[in-house]
N, C-alpha and C positions, 0 to 999 in steps of 0.2 A: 162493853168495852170494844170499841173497833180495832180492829187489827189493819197494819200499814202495807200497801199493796205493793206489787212489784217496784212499780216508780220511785215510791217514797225507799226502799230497799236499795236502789240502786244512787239516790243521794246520799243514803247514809254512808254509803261505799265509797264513793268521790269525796265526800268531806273527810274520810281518813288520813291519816299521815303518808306524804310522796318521797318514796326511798328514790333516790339518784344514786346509777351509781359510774364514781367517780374514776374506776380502775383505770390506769392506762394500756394492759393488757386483757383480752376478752378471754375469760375465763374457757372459754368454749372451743373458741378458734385458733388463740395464742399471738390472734397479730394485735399489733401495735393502732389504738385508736384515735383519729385523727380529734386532737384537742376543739373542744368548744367553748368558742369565746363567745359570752353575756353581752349584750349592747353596751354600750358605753356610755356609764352616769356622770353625774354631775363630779366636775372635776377631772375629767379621765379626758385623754386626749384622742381624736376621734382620726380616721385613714389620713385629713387631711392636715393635721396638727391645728389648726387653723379655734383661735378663739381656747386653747389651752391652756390651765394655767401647771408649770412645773412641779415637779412632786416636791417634797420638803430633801433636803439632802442631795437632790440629783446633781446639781453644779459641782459637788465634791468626787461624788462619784464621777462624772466626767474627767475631773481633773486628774483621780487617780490614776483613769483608765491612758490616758495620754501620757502620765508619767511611766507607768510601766512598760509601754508604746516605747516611747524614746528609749530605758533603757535595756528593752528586748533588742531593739536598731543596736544600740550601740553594743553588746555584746557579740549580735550577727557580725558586724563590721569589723571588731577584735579577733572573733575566729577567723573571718575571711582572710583576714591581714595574715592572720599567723597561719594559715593554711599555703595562704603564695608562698610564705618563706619556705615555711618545710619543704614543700616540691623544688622552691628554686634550691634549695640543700643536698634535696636527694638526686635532683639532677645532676649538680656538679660532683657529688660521692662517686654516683654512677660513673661520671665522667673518665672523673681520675683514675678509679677501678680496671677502665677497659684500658685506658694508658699505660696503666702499669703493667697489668698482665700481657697488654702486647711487649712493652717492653724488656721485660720479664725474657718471655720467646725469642724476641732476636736477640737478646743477648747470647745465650744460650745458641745463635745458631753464627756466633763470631768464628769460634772456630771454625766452622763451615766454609763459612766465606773466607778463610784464610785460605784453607787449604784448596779451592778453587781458583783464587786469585796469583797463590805459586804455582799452578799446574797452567795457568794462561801464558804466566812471563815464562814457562819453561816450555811450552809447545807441548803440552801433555794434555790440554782438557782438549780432547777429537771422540770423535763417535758421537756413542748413548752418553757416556758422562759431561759433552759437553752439553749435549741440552737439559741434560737434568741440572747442570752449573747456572746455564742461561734462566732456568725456571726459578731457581731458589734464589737468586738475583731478582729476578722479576717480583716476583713476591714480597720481596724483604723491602725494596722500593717502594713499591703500592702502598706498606703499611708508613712509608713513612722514613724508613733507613738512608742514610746519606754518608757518603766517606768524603774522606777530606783528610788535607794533608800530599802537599805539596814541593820538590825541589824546588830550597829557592825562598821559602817562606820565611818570614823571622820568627823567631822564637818564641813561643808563648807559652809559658809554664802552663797558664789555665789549659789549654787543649793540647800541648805537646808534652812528651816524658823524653828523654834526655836521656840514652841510653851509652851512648858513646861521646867524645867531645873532644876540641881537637883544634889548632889552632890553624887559621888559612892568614896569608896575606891577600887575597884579593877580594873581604867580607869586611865591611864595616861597622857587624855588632853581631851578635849572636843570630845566628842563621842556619836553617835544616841544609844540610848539606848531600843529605842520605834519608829515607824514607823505609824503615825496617819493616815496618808496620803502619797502614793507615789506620786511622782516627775513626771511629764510629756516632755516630750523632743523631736523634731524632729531633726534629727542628730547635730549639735552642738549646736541649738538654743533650749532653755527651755524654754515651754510653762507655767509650774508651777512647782515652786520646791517641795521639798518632805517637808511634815511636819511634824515634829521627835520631839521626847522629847531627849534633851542633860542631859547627867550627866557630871558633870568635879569635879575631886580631890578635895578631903575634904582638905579645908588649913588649920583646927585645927586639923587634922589626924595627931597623932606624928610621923616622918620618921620612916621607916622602918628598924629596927636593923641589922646592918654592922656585916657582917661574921667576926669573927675573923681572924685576920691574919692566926693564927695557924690550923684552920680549914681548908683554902686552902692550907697550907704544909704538907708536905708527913709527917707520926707518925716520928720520928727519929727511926734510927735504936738501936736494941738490943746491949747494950755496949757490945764489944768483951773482947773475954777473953784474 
């Protein structure tokens, strides 16, 4: 009985079963292996797509992928939307925020400005306290403060208070006549109106005697000869 020599050894070894192995991790190394793709058989669509024929169900799958496409877009576009809103929100909160608390502050520094504005008409703000007058002015402007309230004005309940009140003959309807207090205001909004003494028409005043007609007519001319 002959015995099989190295050669014939070494095909029995070849014709054994071929383990692959298909990890995606090397056991050894721990990195990640770069996938290997098999030629491309019959039916399978090649670099160039060219001469392909489509898988079964792919047209659907497409369609799905497009529809979840559009509505991923259109959910981005809803946050987007509602994203501008909130900041345009938070902007105007802010807004109003620092409005208030300035206003807040000058109100709070009315007094101040009172009591600098009696020590001007009395010849008292001189020195250091008049420039620290001139600064807390300056200031209160910058933010925005404005007086108002004028001899002479007519009477406006909405920005005037009516503290005194008094009848004139030479006013033909309610009119500040006296300015106790000016008016404080940061652009349309009034912080405090102005506190004035009104006069209005004397109603036992007898009316005012009516020119004669003949007054307002030219003299008639010199009878001609």
């Amino acid at each position: 009985m002959s015995q099989a020599g190295p050669e014939q050894g070494e095909a029995a070894e070849q014709t054994g079963p071929t383990v692959r192995d298909r990890r995606r991790i090397d056991p050894e190394t721990y990195e990640v292996r770069e996938p290997q793709h098999a030629a491309p058989g019959p039916g399978v669509a090649d670099e160039t797509g060219a001469g392909t024929t489509p898988a079964p169900g792919e047209g659907d799958r497409v369609s799905e992928l497009e529809t979840a496409l559009a509505e991923r877009t259109a959910d981005l576009q809803r946050l987007q939307a509602e994203y501008v809103n909130y900041k345009r929100r938070v902007d105007r909160d802010r807004d109003v925020s620092r409005k208030s608390a300035i206003e807040g502050v000058l109100k709070d520094l009315l007094p101040v400005l009172d009591d600098i504005r009696s020590a001007r008409e009395h010849g008292e703000l001189t020195g250091a306290f008049k420039a620290v007058g001139d600064e807390v002015t300056r200031i209160t402007s910058r933010h925005g403060l404005e007086t108002f309230g004028e001899k002479g004005d007519p009477f406006d309940p909405h920005v005037h208070e009516a503290l005194l009140h008094a009848h004139a003959a030479d006013v033909t309807g309610p009119t500040c006549v006296e300015i106790l207090q000016p008016g404080y205001r940061v652009g349309e909004r009034v912080l405090r109106p102005a506190r004035v003494a009104v006069a209005e028409p004397d109603p036992d005043a007898p009316p005012a005697p009516e020119a004669s007609a003949s007054a307002s007519e030219p003299a008639p001319d010199a009878a001609q000869d």
